[in-house]
Backbone atoms as SQL, in Angstrom:
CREATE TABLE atoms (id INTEGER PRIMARY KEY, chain TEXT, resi INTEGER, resn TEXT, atom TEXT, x REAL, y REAL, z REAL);
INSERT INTO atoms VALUES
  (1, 'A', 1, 'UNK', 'N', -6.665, 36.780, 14.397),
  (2, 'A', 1, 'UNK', 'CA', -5.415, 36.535, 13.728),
  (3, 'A', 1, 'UNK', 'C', -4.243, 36.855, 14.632),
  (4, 'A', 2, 'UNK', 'N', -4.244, 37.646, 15.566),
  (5, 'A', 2, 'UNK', 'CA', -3.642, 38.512, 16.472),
  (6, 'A', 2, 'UNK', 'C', -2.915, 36.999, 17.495),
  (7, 'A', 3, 'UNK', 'N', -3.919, 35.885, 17.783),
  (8, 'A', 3, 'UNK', 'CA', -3.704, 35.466, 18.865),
  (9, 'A', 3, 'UNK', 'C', -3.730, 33.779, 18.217),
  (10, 'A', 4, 'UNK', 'N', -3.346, 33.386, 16.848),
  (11, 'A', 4, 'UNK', 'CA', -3.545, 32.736, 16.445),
  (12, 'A', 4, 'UNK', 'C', -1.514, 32.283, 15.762),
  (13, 'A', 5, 'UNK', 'N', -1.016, 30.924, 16.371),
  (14, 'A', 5, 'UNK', 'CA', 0.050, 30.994, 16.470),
  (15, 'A', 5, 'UNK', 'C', 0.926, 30.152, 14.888),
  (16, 'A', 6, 'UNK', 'N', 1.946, 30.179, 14.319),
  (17, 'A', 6, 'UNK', 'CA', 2.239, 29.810, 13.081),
  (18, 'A', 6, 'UNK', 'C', 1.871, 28.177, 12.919),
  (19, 'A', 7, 'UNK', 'N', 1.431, 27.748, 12.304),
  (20, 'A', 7, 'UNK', 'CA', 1.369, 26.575, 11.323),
  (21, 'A', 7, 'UNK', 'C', 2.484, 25.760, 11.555),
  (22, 'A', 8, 'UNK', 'N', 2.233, 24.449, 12.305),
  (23, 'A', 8, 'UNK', 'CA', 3.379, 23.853, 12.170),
  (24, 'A', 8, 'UNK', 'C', 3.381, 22.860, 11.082),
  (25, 'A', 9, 'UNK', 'N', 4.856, 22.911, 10.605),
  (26, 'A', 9, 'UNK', 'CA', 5.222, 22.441, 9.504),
  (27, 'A', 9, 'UNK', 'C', 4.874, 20.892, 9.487),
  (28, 'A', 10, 'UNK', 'N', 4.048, 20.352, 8.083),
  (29, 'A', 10, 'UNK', 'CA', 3.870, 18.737, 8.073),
  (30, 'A', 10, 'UNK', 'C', 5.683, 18.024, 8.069),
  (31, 'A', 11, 'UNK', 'N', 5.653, 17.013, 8.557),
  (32, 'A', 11, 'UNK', 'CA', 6.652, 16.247, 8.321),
  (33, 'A', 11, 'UNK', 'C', 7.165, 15.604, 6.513),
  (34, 'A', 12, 'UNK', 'N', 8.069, 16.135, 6.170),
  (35, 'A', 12, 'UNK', 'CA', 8.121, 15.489, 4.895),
  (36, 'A', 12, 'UNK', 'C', 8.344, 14.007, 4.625),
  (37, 'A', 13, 'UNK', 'N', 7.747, 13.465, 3.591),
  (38, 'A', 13, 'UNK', 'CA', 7.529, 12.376, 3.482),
  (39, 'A', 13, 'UNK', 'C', 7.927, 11.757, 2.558),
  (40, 'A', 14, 'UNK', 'N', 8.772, 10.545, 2.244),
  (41, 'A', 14, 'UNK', 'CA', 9.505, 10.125, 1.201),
  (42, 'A', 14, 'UNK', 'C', 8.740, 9.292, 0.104),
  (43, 'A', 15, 'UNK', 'N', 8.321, 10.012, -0.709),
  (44, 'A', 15, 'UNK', 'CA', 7.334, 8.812, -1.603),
  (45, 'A', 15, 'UNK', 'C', 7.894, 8.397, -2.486),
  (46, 'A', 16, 'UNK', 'N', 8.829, 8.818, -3.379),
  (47, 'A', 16, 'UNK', 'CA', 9.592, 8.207, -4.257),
  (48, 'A', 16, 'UNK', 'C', 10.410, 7.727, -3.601),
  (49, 'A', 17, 'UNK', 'N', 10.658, 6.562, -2.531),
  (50, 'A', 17, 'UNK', 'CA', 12.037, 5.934, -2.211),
  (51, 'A', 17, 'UNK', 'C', 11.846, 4.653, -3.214),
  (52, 'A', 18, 'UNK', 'N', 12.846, 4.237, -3.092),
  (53, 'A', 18, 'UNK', 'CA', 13.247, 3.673, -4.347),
  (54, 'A', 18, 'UNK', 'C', 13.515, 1.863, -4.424),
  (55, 'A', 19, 'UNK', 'N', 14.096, 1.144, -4.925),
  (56, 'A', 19, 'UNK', 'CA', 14.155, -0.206, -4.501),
  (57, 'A', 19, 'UNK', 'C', 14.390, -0.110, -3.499),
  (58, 'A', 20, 'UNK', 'N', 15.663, 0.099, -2.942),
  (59, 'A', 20, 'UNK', 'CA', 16.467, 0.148, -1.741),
  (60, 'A', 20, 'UNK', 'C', 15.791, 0.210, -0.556),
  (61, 'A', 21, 'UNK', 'N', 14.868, 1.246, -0.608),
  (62, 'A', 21, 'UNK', 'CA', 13.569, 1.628, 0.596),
  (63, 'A', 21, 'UNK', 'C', 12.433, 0.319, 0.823),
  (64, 'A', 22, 'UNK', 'N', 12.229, -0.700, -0.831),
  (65, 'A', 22, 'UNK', 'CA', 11.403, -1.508, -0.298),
  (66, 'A', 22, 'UNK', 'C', 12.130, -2.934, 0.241),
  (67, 'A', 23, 'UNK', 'N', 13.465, -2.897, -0.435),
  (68, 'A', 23, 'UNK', 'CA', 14.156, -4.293, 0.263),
  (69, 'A', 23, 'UNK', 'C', 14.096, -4.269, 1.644),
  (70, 'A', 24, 'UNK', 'N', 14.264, -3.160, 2.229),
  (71, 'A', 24, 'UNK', 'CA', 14.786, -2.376, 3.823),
  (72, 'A', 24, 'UNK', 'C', 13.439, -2.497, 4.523),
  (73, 'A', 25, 'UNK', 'N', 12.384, -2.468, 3.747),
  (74, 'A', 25, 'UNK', 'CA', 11.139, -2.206, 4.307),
  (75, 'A', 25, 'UNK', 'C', 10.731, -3.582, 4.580),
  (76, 'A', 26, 'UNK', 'N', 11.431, -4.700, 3.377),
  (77, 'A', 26, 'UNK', 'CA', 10.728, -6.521, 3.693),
  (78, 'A', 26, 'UNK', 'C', 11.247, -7.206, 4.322),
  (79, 'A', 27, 'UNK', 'N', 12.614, -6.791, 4.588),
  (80, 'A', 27, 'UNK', 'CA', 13.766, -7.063, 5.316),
  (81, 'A', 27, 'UNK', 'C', 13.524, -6.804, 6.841),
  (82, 'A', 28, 'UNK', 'N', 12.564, -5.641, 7.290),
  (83, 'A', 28, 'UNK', 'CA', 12.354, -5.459, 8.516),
  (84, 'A', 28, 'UNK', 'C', 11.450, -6.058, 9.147),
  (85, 'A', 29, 'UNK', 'N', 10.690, -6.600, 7.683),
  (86, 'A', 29, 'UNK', 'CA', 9.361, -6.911, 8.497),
  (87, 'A', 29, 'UNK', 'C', 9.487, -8.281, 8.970),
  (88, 'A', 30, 'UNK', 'N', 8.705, -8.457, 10.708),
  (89, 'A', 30, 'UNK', 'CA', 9.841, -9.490, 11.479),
  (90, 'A', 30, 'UNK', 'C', 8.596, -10.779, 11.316),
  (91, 'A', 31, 'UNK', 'N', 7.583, -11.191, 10.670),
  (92, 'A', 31, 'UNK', 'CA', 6.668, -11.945, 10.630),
  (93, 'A', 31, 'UNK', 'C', 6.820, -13.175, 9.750),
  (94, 'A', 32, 'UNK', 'N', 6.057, -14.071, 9.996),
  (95, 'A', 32, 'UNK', 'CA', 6.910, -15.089, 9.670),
  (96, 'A', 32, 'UNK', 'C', 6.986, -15.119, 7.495),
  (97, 'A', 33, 'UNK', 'N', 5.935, -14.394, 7.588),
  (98, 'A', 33, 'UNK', 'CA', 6.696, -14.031, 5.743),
  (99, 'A', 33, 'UNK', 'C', 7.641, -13.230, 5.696),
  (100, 'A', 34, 'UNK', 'N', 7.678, -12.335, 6.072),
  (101, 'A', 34, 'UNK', 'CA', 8.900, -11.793, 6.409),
  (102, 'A', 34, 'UNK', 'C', 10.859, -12.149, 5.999),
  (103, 'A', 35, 'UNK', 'N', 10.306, -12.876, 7.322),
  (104, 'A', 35, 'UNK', 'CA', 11.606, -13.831, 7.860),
  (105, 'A', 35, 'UNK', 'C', 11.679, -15.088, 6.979),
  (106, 'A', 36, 'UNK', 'N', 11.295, -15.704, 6.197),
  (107, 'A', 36, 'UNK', 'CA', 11.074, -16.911, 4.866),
  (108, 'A', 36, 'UNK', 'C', 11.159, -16.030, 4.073),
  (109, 'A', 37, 'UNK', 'N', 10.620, -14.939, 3.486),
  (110, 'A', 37, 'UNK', 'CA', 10.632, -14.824, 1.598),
  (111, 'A', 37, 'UNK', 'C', 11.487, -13.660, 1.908),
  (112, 'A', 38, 'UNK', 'N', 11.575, -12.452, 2.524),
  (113, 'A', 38, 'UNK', 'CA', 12.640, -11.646, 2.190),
  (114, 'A', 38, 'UNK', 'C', 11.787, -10.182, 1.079),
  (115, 'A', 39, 'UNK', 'N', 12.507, -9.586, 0.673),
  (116, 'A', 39, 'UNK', 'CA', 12.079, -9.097, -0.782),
  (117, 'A', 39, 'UNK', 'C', 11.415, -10.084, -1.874),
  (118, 'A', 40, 'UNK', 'N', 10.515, -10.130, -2.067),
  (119, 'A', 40, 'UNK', 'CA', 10.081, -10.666, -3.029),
  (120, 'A', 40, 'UNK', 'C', 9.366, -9.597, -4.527),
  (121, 'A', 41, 'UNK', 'N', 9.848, -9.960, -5.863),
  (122, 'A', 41, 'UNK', 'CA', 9.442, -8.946, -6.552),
  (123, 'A', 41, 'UNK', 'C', 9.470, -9.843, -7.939),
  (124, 'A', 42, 'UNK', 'N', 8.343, -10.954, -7.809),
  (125, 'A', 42, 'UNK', 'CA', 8.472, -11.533, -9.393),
  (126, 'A', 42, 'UNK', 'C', 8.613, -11.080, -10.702),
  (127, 'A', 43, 'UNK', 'N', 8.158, -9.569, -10.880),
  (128, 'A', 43, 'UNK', 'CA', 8.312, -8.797, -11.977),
  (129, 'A', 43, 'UNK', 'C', 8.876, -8.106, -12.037),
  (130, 'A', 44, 'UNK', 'N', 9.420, -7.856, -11.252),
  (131, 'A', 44, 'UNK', 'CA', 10.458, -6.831, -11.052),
  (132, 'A', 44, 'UNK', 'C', 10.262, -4.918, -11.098),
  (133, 'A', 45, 'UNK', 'N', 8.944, -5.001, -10.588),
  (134, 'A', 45, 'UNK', 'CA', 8.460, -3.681, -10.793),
  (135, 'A', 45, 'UNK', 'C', 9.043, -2.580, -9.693),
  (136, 'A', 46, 'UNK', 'N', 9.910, -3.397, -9.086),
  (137, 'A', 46, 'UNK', 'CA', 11.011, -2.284, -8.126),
  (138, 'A', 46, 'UNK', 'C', 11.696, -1.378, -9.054),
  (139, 'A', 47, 'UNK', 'N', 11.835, -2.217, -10.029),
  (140, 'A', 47, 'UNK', 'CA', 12.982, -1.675, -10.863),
  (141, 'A', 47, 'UNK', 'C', 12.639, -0.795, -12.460),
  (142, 'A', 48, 'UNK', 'N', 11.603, -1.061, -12.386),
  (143, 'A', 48, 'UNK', 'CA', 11.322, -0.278, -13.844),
  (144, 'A', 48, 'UNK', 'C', 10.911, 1.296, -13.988),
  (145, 'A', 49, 'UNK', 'N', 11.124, 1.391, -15.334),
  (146, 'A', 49, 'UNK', 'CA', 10.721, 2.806, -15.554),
  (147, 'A', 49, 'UNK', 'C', 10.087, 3.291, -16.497),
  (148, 'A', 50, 'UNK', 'N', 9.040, 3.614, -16.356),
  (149, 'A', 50, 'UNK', 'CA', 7.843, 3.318, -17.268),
  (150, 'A', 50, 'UNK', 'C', 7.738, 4.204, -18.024),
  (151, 'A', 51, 'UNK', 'N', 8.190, 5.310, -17.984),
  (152, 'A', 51, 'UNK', 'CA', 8.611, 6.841, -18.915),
  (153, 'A', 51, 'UNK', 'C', 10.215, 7.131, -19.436),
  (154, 'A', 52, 'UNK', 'N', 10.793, 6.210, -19.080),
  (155, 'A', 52, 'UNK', 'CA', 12.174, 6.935, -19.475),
  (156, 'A', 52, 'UNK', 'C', 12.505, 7.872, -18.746),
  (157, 'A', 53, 'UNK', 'N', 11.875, 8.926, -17.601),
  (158, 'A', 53, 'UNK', 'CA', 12.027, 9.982, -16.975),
  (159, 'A', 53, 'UNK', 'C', 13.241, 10.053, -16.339),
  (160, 'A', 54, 'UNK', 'N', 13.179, 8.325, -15.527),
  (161, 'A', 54, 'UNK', 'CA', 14.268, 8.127, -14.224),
  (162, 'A', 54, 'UNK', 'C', 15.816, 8.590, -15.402),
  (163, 'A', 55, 'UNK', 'N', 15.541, 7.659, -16.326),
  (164, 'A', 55, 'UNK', 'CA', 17.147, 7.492, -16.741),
  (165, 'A', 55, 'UNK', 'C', 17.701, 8.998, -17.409),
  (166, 'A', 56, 'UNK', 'N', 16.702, 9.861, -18.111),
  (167, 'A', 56, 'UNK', 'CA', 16.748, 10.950, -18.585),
  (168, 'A', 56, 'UNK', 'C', 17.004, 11.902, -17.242),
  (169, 'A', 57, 'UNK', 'N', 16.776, 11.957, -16.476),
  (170, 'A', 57, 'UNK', 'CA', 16.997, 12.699, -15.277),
  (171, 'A', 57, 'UNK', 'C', 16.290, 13.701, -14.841),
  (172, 'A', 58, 'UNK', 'N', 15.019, 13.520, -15.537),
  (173, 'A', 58, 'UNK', 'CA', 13.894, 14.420, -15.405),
  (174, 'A', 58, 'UNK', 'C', 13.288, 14.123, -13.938),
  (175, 'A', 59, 'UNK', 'N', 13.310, 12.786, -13.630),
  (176, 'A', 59, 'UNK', 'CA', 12.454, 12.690, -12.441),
  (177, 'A', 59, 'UNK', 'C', 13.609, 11.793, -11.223),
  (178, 'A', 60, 'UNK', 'N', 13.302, 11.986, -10.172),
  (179, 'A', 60, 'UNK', 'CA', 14.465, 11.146, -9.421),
  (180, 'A', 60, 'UNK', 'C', 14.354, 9.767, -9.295),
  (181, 'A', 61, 'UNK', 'N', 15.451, 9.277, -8.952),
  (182, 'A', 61, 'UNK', 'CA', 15.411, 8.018, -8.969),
  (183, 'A', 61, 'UNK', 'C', 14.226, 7.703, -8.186),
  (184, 'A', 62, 'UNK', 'N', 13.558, 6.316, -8.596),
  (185, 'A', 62, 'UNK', 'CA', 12.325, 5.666, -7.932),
  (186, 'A', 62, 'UNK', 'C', 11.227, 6.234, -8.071),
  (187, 'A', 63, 'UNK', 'N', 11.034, 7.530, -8.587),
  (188, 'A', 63, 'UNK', 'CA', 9.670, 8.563, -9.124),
  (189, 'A', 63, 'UNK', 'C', 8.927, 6.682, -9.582),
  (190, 'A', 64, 'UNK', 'N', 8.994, 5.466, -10.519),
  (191, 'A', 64, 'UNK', 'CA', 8.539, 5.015, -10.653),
  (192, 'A', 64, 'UNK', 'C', 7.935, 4.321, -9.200),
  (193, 'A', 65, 'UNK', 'N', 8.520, 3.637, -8.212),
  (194, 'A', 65, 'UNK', 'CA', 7.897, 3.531, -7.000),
  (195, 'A', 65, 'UNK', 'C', 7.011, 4.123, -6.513),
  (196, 'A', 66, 'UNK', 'N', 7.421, 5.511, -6.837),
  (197, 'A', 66, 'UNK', 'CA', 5.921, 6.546, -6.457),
  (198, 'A', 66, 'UNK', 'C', 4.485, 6.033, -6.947),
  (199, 'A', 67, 'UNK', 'N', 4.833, 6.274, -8.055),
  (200, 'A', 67, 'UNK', 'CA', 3.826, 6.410, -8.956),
  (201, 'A', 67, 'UNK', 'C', 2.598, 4.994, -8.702),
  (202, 'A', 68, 'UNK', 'N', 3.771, 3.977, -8.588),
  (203, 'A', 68, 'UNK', 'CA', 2.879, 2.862, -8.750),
  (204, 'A', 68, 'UNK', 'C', 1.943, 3.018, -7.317),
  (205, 'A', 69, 'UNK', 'N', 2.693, 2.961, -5.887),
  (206, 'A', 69, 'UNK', 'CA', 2.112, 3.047, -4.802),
  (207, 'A', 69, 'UNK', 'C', 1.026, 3.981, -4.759),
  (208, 'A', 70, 'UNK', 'N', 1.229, 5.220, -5.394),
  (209, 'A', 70, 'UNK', 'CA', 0.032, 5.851, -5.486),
  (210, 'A', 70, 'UNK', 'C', -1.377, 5.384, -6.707),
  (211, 'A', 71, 'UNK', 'N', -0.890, 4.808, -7.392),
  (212, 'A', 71, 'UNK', 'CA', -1.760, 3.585, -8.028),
  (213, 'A', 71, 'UNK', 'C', -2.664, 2.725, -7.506),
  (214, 'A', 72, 'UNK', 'N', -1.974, 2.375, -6.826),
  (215, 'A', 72, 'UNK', 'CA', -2.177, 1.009, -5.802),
  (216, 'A', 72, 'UNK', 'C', -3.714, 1.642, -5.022),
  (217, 'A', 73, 'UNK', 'N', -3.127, 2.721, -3.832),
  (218, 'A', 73, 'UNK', 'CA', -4.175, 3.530, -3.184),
  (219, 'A', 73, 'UNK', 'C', -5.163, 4.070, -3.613),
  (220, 'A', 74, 'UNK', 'N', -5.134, 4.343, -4.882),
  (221, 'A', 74, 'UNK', 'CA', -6.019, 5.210, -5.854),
  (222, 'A', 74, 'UNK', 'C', -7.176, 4.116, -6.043),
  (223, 'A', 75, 'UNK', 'N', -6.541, 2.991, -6.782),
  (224, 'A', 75, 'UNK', 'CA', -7.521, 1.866, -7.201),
  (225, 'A', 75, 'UNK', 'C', -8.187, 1.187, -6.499),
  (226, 'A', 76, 'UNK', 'N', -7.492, 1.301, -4.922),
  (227, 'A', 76, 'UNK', 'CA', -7.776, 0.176, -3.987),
  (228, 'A', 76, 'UNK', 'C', -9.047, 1.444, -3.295),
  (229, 'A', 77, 'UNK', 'N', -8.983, 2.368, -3.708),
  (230, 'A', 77, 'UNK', 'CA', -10.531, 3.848, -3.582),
  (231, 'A', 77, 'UNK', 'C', -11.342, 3.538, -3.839),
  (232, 'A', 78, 'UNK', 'N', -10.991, 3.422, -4.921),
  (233, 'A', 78, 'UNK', 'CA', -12.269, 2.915, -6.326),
  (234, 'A', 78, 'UNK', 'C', -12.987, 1.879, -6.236),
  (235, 'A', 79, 'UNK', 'N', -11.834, 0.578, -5.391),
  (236, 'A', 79, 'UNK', 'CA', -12.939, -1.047, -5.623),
  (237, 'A', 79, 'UNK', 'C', -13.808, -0.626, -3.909),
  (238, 'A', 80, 'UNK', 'N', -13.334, 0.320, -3.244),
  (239, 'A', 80, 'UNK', 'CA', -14.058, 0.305, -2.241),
  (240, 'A', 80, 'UNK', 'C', -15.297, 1.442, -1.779),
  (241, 'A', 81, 'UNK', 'N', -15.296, 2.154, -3.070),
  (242, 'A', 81, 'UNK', 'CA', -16.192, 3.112, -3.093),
  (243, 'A', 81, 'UNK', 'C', -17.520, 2.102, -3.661),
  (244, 'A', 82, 'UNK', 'N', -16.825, 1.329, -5.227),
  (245, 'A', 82, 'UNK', 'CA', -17.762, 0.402, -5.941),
  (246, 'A', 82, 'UNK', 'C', -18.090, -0.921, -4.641),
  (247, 'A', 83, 'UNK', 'N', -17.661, -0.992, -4.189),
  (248, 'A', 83, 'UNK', 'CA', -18.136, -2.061, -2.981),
  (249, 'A', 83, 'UNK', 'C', -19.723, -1.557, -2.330),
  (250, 'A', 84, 'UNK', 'N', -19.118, -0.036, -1.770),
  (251, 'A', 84, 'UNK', 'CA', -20.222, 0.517, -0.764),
  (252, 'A', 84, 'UNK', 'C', -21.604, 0.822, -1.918),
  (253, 'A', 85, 'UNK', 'N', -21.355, 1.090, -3.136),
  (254, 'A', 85, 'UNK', 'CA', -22.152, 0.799, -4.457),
  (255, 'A', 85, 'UNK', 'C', -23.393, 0.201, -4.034),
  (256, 'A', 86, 'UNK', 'N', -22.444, -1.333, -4.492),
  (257, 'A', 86, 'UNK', 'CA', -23.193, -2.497, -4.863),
  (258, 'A', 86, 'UNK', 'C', -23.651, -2.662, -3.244),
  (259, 'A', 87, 'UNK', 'N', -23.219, -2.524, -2.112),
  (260, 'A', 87, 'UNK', 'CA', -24.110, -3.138, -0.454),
  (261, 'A', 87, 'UNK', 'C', -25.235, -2.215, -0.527),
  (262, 'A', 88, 'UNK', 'N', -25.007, -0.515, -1.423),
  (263, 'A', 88, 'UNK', 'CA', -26.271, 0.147, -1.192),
  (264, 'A', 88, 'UNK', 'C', -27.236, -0.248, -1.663),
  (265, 'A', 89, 'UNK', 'N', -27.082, -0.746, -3.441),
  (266, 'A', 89, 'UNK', 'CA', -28.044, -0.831, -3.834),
  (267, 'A', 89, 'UNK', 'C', -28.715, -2.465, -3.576),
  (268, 'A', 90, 'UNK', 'N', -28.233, -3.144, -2.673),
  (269, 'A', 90, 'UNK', 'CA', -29.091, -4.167, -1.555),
  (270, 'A', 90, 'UNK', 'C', -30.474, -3.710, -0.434),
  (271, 'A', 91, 'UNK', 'N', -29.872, -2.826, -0.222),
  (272, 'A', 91, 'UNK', 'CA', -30.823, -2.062, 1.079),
  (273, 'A', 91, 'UNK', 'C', -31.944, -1.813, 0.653),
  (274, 'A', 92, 'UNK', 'N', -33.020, -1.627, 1.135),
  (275, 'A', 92, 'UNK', 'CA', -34.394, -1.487, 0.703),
  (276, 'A', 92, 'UNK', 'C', -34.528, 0.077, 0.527),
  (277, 'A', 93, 'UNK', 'N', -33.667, 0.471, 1.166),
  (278, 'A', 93, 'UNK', 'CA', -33.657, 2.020, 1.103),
  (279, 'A', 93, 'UNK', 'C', -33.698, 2.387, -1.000),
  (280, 'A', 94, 'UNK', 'N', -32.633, 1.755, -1.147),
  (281, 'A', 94, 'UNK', 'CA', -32.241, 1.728, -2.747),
  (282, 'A', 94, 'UNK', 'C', -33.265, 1.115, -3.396),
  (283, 'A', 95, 'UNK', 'N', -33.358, -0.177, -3.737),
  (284, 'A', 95, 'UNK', 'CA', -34.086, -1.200, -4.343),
  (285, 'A', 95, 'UNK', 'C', -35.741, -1.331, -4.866),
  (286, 'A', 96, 'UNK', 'N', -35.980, -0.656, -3.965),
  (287, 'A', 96, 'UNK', 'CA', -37.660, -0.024, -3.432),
  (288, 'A', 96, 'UNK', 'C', -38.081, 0.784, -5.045),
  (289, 'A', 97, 'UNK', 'N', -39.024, 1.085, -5.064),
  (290, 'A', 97, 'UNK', 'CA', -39.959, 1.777, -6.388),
  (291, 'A', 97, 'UNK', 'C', -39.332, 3.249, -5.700),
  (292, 'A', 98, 'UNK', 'N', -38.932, 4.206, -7.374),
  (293, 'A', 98, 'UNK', 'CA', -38.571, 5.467, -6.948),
  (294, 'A', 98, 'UNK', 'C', -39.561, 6.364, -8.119),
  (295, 'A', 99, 'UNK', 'N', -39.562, 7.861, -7.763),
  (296, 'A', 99, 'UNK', 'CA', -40.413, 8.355, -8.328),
  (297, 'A', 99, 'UNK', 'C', -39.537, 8.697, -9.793),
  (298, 'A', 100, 'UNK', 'N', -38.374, 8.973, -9.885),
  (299, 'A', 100, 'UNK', 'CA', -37.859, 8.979, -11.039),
  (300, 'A', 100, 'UNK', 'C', -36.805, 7.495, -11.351),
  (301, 'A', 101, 'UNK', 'N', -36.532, 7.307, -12.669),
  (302, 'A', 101, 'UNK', 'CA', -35.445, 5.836, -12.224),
  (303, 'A', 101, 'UNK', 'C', -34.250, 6.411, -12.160),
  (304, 'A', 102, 'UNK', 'N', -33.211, 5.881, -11.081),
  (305, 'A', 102, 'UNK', 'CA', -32.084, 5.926, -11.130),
  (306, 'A', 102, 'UNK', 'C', -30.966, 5.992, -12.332),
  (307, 'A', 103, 'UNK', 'N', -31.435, 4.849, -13.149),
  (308, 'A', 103, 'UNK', 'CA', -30.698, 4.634, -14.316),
  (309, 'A', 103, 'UNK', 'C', -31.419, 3.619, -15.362),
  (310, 'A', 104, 'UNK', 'N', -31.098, 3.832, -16.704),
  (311, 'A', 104, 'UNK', 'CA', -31.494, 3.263, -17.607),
  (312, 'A', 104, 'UNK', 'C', -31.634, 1.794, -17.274),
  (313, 'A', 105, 'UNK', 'N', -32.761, 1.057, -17.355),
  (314, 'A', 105, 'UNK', 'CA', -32.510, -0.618, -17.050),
  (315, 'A', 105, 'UNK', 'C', -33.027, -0.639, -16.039),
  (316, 'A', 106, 'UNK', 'N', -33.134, -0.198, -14.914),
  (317, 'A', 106, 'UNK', 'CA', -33.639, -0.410, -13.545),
  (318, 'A', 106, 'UNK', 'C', -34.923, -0.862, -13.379),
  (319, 'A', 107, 'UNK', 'N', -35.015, -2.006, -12.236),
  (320, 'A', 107, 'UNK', 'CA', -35.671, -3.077, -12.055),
  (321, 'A', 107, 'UNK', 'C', -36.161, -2.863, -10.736),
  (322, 'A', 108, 'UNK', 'N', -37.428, -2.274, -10.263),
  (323, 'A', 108, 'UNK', 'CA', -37.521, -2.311, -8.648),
  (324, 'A', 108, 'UNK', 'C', -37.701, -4.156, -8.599),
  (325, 'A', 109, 'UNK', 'N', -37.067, -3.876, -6.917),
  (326, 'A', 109, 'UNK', 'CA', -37.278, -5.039, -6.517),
  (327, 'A', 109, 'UNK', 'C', -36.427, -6.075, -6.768),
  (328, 'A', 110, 'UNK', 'N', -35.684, -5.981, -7.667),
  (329, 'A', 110, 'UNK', 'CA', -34.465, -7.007, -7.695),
  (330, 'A', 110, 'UNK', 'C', -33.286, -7.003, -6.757),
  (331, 'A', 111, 'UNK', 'N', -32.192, -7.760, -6.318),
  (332, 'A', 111, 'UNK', 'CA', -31.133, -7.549, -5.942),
  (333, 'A', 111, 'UNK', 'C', -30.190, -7.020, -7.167),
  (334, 'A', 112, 'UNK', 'N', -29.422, -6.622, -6.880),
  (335, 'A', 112, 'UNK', 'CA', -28.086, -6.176, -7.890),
  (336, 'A', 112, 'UNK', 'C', -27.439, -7.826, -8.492),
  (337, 'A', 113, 'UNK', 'N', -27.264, -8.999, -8.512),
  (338, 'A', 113, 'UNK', 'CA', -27.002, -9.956, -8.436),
  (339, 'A', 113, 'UNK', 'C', -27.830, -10.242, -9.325),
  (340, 'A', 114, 'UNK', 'N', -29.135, -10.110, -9.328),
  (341, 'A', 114, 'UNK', 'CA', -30.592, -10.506, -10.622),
  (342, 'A', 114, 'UNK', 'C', -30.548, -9.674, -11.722),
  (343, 'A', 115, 'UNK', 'N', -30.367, -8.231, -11.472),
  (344, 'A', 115, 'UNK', 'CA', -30.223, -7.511, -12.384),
  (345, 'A', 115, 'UNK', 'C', -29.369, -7.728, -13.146),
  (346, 'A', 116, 'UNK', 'N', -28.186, -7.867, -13.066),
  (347, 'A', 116, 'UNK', 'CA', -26.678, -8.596, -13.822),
  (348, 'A', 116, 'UNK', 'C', -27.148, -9.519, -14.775),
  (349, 'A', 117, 'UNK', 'N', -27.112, -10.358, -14.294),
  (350, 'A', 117, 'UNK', 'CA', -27.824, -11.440, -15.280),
  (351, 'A', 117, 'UNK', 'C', -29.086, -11.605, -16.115);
């Protein structure tokens, strides 16, 4: 502990920025969607507030931006955890006769694709 030096501080990071942060963000981006569409936001989910929080002043402006982006990442976990799922249970490693069953329904020897149906 003696020879062990302080913790440097993480960089803080803006997660609730707000419309403003994503116009600035589509606006920069120099590719050719970019440079043609601009901000694009058919629903307008830059702008909403899904608790009342923002306008009550409980949460800061764009807390809804947060929220969703961390949505986004969360879910986009999930379809890729369920991805590595369904490629396992392809492998013969999975598929093969087991000494107990995995789960109710289970079919040695099928693909995941046969079983479904």
């Amino acid at each position: 502990a003696a020879f062990v030096g302080p913790a440097a501080q993480a960089p803080a990071t803006a997660v609730n920025a707000g419309q403003g942060d994503l116009v600035a963000l589509a606006e920069a981006n120099g590719d050719q969607l970019g440079r043609n569409l601009g901000f694009w936001d058919p629903l307008g989910a830059s702008s909403l507030d899904f608790f009342g929080l923002e306008q009550s002043g409980r949460l800061p402006s764009g807390a809804t931006v947060g929220y969703l982006r961390h949505a986004e990442i969360k879910h986009g976990r999930v379809a890729m955890a369920a991805f590595l799922g369904f490629i396992a249970g392809c492998t013969p490693l999975v598929s093969g006769e087991h000494k107990f069953l995995p789960y109710r329904g289970y079919v040695a020897g099928c693909t995941p694709q046969e079983q479904w149906d």
